[in-house]
mmJSON file of the N, C-alpha and C atoms, coordinates in Angstrom:
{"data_MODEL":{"atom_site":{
"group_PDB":["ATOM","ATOM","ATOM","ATOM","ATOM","ATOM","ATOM","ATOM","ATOM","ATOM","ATOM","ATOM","ATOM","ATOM","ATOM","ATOM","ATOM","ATOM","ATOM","ATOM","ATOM","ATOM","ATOM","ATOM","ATOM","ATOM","ATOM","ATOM","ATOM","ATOM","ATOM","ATOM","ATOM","ATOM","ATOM","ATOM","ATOM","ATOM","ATOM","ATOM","ATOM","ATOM","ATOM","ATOM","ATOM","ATOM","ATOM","ATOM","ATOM","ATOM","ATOM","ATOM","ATOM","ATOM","ATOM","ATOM","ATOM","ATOM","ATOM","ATOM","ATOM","ATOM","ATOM","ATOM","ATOM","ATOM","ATOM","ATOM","ATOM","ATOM","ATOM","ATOM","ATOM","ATOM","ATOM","ATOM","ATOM","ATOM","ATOM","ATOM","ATOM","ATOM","ATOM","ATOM","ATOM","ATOM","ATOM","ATOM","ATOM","ATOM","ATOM","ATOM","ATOM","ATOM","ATOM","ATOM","ATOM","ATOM","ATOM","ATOM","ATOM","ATOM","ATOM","ATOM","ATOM","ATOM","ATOM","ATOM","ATOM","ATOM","ATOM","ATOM","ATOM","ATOM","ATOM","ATOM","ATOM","ATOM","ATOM","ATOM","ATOM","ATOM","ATOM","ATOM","ATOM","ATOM","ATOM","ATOM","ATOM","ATOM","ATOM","ATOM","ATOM","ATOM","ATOM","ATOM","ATOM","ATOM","ATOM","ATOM","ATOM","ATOM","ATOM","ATOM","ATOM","ATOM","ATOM","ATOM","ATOM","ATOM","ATOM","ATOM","ATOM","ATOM","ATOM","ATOM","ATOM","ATOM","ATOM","ATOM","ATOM","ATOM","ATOM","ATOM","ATOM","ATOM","ATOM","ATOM","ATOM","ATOM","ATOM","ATOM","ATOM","ATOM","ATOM","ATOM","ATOM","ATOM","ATOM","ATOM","ATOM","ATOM","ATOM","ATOM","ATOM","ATOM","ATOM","ATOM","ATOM","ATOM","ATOM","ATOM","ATOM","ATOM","ATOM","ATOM","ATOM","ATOM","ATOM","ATOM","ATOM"],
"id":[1,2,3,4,5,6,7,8,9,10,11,12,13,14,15,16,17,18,19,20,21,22,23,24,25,26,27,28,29,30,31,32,33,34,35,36,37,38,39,40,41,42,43,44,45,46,47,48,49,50,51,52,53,54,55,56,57,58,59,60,61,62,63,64,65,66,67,68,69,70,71,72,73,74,75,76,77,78,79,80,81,82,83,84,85,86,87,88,89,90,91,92,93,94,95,96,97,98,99,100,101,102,103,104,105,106,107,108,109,110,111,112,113,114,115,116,117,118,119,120,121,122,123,124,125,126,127,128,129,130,131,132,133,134,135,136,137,138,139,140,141,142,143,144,145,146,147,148,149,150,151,152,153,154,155,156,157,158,159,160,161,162,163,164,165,166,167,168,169,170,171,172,173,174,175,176,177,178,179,180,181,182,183,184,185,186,187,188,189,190,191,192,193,194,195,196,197,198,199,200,201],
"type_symbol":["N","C","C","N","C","C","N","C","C","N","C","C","N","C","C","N","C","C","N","C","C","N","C","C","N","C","C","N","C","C","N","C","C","N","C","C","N","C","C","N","C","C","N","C","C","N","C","C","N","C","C","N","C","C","N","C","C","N","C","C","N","C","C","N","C","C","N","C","C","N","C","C","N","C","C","N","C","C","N","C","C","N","C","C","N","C","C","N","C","C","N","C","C","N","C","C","N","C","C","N","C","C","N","C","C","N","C","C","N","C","C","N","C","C","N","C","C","N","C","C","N","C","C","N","C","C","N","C","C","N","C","C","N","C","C","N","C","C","N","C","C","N","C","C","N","C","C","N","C","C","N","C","C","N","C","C","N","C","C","N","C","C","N","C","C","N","C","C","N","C","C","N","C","C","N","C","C","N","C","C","N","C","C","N","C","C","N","C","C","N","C","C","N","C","C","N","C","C","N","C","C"],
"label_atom_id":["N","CA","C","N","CA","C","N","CA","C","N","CA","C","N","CA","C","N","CA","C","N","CA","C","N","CA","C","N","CA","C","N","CA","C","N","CA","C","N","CA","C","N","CA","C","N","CA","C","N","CA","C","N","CA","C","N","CA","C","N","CA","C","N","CA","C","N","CA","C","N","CA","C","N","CA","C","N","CA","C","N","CA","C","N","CA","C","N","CA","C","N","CA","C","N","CA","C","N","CA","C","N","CA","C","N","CA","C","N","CA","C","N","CA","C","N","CA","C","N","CA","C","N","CA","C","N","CA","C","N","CA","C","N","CA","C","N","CA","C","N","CA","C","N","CA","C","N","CA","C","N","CA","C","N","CA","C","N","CA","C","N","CA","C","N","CA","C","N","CA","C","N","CA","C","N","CA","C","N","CA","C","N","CA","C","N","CA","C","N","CA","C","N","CA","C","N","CA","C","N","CA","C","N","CA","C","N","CA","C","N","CA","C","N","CA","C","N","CA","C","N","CA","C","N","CA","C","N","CA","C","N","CA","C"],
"label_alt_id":[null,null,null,null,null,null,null,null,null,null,null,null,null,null,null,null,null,null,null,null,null,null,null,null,null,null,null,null,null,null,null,null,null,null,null,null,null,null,null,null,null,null,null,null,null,null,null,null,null,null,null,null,null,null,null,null,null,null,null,null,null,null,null,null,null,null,null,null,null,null,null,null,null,null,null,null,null,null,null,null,null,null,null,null,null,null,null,null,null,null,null,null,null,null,null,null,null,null,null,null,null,null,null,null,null,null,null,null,null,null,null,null,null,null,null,null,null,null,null,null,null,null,null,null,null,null,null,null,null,null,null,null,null,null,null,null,null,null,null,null,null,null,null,null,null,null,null,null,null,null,null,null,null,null,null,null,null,null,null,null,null,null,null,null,null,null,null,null,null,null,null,null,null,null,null,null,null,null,null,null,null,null,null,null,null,null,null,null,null,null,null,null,null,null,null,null,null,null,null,null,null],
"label_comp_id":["UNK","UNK","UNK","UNK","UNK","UNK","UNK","UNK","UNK","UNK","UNK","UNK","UNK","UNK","UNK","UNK","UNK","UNK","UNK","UNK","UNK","UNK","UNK","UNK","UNK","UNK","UNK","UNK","UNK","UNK","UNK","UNK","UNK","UNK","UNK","UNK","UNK","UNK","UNK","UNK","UNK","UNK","UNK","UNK","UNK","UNK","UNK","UNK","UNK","UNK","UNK","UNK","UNK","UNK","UNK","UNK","UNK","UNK","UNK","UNK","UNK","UNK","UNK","UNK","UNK","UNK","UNK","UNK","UNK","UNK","UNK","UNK","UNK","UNK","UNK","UNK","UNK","UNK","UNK","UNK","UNK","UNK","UNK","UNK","UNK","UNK","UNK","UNK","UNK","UNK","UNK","UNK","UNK","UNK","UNK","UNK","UNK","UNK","UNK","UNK","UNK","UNK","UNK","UNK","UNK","UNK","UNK","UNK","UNK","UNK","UNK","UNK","UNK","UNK","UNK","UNK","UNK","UNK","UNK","UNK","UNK","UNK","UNK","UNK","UNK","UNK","UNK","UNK","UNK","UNK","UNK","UNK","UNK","UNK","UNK","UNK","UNK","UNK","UNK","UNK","UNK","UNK","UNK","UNK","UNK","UNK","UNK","UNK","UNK","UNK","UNK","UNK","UNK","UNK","UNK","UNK","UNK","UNK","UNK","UNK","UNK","UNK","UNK","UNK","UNK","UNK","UNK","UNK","UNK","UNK","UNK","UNK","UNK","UNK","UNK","UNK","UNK","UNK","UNK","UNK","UNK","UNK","UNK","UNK","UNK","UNK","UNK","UNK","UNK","UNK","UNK","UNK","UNK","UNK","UNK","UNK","UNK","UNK","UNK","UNK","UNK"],
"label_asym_id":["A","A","A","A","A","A","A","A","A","A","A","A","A","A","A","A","A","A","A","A","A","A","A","A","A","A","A","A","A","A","A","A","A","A","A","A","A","A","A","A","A","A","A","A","A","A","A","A","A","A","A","A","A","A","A","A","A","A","A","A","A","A","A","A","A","A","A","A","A","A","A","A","A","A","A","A","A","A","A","A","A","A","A","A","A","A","A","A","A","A","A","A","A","A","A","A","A","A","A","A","A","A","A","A","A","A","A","A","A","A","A","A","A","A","A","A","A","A","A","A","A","A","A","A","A","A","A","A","A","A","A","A","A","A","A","A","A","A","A","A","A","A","A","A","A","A","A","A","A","A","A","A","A","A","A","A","A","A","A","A","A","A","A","A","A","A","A","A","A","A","A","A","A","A","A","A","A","A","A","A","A","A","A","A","A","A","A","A","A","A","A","A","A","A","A","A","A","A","A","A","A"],
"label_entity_id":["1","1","1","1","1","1","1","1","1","1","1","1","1","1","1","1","1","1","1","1","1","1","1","1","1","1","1","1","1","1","1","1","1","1","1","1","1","1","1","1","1","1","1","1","1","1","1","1","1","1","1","1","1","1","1","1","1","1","1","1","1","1","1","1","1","1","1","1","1","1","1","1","1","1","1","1","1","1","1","1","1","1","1","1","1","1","1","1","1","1","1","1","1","1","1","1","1","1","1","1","1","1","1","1","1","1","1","1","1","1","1","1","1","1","1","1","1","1","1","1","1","1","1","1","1","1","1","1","1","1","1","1","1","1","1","1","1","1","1","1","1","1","1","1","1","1","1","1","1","1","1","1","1","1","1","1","1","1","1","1","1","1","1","1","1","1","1","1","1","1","1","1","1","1","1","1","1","1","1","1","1","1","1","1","1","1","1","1","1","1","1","1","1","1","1","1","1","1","1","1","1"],
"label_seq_id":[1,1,1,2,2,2,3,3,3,4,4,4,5,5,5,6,6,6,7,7,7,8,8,8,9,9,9,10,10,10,11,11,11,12,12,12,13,13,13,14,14,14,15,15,15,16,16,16,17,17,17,18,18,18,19,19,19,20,20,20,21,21,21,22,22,22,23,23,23,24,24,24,25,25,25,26,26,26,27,27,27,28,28,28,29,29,29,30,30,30,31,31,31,32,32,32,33,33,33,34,34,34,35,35,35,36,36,36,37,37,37,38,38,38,39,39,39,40,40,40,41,41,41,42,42,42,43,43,43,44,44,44,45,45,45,46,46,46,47,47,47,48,48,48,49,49,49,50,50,50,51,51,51,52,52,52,53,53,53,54,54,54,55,55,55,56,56,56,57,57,57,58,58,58,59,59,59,60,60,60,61,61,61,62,62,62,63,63,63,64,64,64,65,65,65,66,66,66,67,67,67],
"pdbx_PDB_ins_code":[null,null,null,null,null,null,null,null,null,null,null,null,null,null,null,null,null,null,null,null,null,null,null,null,null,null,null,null,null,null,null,null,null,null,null,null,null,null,null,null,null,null,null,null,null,null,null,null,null,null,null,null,null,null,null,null,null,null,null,null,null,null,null,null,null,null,null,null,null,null,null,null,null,null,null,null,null,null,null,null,null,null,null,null,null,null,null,null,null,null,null,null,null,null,null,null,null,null,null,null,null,null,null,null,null,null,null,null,null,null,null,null,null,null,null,null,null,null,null,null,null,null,null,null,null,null,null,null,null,null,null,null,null,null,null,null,null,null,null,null,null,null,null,null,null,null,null,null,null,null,null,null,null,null,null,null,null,null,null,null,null,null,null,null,null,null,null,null,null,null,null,null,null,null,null,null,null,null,null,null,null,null,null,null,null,null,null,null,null,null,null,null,null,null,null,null,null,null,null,null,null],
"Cartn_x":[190.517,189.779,188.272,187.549,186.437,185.808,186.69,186.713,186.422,187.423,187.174,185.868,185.483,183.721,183.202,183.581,181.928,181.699,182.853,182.294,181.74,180.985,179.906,179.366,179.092,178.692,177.892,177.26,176.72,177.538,178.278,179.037,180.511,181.06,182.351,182.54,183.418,183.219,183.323,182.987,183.252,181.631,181.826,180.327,179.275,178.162,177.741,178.116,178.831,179.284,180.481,180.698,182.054,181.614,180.373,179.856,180.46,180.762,181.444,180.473,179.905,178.883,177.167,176.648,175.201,174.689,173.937,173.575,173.193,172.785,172.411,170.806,170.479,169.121,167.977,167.173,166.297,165.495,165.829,164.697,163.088,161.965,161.154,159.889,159.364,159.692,158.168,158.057,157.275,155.486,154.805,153.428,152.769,152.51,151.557,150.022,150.16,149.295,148.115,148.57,147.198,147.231,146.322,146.284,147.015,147.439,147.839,146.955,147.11,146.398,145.663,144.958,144.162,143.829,143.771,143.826,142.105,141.685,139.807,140.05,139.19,138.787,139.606,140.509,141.154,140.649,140.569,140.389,140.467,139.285,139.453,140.24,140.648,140.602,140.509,139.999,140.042,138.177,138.205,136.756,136.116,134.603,133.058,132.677,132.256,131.256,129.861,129.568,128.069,127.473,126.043,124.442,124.853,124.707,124.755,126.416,127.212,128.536,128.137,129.493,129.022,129.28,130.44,130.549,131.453,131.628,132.138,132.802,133.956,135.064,135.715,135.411,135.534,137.456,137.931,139.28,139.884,139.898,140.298,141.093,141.806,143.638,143.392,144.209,144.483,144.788,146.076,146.824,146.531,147.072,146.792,147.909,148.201,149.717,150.022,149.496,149.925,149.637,148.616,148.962,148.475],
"Cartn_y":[100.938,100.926,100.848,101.511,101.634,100.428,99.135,98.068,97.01,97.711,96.63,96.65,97.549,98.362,97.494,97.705,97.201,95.698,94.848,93.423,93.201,91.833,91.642,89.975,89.26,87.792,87.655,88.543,88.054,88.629,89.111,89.184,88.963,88.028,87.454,86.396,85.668,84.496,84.703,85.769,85.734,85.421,84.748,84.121,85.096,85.348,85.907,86.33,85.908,85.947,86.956,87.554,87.847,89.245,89.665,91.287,92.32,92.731,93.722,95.324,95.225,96.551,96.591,97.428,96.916,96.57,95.413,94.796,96.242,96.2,97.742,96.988,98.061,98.542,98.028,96.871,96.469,97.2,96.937,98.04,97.185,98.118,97.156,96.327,95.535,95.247,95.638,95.665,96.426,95.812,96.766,96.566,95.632,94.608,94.331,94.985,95.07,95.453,94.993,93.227,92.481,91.298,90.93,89.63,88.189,87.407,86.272,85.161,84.464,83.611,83.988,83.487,83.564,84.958,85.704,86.978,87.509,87.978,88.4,88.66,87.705,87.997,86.628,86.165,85.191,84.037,83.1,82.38,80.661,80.0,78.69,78.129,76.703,75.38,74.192,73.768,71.618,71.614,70.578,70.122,69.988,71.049,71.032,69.413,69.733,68.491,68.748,67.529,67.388,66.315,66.893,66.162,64.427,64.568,62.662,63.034,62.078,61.74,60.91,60.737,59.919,58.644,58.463,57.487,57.323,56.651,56.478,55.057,55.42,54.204,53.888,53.159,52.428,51.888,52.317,52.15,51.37,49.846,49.244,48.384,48.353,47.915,46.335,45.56,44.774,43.754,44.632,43.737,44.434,44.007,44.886,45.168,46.789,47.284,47.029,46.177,45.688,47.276,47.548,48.684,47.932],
"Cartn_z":[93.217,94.461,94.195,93.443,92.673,92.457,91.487,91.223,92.129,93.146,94.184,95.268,95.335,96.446,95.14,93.971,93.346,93.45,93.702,94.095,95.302,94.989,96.105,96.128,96.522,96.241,94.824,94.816,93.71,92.516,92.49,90.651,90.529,92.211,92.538,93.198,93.581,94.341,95.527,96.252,97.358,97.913,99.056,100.013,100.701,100.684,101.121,102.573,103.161,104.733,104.807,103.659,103.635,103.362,103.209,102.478,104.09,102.932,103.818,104.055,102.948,102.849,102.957,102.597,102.606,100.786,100.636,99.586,98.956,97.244,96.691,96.596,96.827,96.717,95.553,95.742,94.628,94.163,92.503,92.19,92.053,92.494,92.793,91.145,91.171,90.139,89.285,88.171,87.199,87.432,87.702,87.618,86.439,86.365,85.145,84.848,83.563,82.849,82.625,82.58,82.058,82.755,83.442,84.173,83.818,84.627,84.607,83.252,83.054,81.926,80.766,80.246,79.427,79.503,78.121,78.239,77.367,77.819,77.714,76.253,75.856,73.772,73.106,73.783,73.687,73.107,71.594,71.646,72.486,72.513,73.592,72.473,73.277,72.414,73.121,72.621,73.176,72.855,73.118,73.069,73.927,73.549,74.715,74.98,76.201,76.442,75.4,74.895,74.094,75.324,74.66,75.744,75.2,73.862,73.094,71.928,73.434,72.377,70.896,70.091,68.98,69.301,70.235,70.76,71.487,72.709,74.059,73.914,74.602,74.817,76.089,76.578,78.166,77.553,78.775,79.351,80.046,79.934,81.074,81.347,82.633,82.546,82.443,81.614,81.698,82.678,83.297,84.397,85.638,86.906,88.148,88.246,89.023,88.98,90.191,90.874,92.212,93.447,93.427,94.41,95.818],
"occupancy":[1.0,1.0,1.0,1.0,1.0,1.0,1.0,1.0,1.0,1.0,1.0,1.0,1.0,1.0,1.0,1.0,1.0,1.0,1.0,1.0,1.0,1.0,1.0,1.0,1.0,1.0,1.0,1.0,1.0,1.0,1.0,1.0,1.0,1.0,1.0,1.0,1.0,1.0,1.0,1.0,1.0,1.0,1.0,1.0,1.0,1.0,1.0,1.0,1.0,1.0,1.0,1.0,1.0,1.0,1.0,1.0,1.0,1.0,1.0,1.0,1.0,1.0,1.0,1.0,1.0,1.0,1.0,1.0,1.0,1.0,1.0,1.0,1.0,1.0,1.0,1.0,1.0,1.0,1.0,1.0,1.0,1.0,1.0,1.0,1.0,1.0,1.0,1.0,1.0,1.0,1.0,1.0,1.0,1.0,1.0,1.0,1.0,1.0,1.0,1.0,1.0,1.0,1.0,1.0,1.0,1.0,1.0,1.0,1.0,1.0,1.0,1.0,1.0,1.0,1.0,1.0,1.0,1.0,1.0,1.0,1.0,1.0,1.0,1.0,1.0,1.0,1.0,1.0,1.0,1.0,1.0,1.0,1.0,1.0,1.0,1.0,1.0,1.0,1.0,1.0,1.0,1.0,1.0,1.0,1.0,1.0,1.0,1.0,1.0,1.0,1.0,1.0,1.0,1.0,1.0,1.0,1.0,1.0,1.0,1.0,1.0,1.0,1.0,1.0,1.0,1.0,1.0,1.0,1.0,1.0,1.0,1.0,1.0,1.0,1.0,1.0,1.0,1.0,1.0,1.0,1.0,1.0,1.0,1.0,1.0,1.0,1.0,1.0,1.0,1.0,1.0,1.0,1.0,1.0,1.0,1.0,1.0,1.0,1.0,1.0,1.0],
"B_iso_or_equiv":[0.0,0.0,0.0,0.0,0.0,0.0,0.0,0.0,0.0,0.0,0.0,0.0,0.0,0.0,0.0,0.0,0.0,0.0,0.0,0.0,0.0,0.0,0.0,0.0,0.0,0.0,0.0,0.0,0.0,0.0,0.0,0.0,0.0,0.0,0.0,0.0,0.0,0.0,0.0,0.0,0.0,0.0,0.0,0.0,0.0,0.0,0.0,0.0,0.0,0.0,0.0,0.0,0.0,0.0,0.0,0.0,0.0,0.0,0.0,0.0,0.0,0.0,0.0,0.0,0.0,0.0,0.0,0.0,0.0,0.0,0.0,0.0,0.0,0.0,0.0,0.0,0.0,0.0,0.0,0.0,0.0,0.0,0.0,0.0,0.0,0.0,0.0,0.0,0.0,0.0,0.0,0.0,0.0,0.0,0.0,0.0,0.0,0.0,0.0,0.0,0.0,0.0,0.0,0.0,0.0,0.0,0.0,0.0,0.0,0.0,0.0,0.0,0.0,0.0,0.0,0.0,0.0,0.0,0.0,0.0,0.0,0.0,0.0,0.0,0.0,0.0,0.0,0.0,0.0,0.0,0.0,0.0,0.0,0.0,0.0,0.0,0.0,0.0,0.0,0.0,0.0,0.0,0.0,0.0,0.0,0.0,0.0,0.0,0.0,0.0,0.0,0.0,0.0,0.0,0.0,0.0,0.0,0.0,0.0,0.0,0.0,0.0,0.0,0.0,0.0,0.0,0.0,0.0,0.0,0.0,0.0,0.0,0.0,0.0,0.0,0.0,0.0,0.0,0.0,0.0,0.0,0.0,0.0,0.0,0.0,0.0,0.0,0.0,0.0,0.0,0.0,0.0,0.0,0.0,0.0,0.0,0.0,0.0,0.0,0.0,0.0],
"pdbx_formal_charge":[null,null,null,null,null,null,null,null,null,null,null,null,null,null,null,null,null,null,null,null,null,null,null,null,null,null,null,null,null,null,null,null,null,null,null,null,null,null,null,null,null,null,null,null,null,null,null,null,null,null,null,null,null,null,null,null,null,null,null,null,null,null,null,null,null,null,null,null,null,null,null,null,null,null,null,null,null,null,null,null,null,null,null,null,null,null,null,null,null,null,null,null,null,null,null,null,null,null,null,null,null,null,null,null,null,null,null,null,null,null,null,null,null,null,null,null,null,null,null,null,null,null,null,null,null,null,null,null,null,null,null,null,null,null,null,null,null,null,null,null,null,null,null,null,null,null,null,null,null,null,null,null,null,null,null,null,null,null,null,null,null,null,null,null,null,null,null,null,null,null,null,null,null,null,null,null,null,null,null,null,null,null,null,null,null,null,null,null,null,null,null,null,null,null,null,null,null,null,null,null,null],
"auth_seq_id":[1,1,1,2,2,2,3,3,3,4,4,4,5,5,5,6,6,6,7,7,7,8,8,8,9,9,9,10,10,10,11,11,11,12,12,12,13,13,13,14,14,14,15,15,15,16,16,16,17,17,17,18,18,18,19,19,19,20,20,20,21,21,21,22,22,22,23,23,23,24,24,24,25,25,25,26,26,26,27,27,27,28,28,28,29,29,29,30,30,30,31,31,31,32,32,32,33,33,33,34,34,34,35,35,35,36,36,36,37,37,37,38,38,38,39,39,39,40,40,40,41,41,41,42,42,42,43,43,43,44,44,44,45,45,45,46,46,46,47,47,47,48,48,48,49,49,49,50,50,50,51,51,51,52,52,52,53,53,53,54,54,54,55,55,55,56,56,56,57,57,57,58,58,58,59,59,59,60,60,60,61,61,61,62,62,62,63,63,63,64,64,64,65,65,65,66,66,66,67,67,67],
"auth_comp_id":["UNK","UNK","UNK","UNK","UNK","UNK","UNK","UNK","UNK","UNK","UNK","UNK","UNK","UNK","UNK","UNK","UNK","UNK","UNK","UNK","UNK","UNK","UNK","UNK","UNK","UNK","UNK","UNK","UNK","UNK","UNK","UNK","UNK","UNK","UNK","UNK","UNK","UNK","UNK","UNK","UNK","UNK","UNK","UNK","UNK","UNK","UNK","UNK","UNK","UNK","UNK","UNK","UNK","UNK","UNK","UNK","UNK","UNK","UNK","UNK","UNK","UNK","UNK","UNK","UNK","UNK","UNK","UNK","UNK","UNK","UNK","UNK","UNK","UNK","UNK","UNK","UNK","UNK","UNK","UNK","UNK","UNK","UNK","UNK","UNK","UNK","UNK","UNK","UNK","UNK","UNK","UNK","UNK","UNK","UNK","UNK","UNK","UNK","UNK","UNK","UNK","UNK","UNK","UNK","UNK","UNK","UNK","UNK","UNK","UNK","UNK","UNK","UNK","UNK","UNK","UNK","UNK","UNK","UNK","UNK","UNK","UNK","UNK","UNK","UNK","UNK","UNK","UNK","UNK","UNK","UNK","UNK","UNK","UNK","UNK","UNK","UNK","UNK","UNK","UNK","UNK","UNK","UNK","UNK","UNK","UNK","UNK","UNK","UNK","UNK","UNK","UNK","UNK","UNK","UNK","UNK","UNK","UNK","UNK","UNK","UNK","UNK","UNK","UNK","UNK","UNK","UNK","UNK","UNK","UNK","UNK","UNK","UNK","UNK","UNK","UNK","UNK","UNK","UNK","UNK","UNK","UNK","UNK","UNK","UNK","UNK","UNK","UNK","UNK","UNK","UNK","UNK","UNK","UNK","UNK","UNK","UNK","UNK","UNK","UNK","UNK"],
"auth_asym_id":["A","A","A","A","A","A","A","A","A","A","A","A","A","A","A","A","A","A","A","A","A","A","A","A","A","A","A","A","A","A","A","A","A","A","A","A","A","A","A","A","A","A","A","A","A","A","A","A","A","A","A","A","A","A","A","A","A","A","A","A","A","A","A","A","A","A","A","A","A","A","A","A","A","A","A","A","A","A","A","A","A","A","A","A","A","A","A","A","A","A","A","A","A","A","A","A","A","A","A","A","A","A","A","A","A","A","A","A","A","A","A","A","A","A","A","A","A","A","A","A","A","A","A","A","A","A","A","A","A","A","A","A","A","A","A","A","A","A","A","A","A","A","A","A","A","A","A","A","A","A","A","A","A","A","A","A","A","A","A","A","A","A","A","A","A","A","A","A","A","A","A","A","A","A","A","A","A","A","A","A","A","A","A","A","A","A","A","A","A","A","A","A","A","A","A","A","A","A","A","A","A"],
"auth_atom_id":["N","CA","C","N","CA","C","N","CA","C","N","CA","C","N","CA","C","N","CA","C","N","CA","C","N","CA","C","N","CA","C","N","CA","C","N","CA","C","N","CA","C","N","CA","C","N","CA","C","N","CA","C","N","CA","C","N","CA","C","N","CA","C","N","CA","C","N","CA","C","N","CA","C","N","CA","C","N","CA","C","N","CA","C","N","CA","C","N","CA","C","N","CA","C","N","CA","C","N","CA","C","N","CA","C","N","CA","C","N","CA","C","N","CA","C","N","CA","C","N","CA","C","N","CA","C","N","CA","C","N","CA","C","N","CA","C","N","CA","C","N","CA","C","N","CA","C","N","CA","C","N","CA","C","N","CA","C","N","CA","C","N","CA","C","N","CA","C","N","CA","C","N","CA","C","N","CA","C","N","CA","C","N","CA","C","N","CA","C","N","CA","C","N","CA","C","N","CA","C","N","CA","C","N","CA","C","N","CA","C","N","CA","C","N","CA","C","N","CA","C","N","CA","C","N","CA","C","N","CA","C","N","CA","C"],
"pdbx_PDB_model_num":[1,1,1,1,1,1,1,1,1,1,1,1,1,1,1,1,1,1,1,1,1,1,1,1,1,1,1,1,1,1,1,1,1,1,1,1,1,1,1,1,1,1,1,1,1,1,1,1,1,1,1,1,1,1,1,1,1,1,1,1,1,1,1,1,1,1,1,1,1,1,1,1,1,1,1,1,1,1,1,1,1,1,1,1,1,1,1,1,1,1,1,1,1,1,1,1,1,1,1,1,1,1,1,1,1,1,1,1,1,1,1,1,1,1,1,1,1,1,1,1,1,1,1,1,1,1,1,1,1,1,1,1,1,1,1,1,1,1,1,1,1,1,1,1,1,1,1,1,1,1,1,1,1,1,1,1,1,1,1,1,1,1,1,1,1,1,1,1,1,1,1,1,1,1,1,1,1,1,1,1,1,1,1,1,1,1,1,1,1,1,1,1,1,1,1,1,1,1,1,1,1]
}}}
């Protein structure tokens, strides 16, 4: 009997339409510690803009992509 209270849609096939009881209780979920991204002290990477590149290279399409 035990077995059977503990199923529920989510860990049986039965449909959510079919709950017979009330869903259990979320536990709510853990505080972070340290902000999203890049974390302070963190090394960068990629490359700064400079005042005089060494040298610059123009990009340009060949064909037209028909837009």
């Amino acid at each position: 009997m035990e077995r059977r209270l503990g199923h529920n849609s989510t860990n049986s096939s039965l449909p959510p339409s079919c709950e017979l009881f009330d869903k259990p209780e979320r536990t709510p979920a853990k505080k972070r510690t340290r902000k999203r991204g890049r974390q302070p002290g963190a090394e960068r990477f990629g490359l700064s803009m400079v005042e005089h590149p060494d040298q610059a290279i123009d990009h340009v399409l060949l064909t037209c992509a028909g837009c």
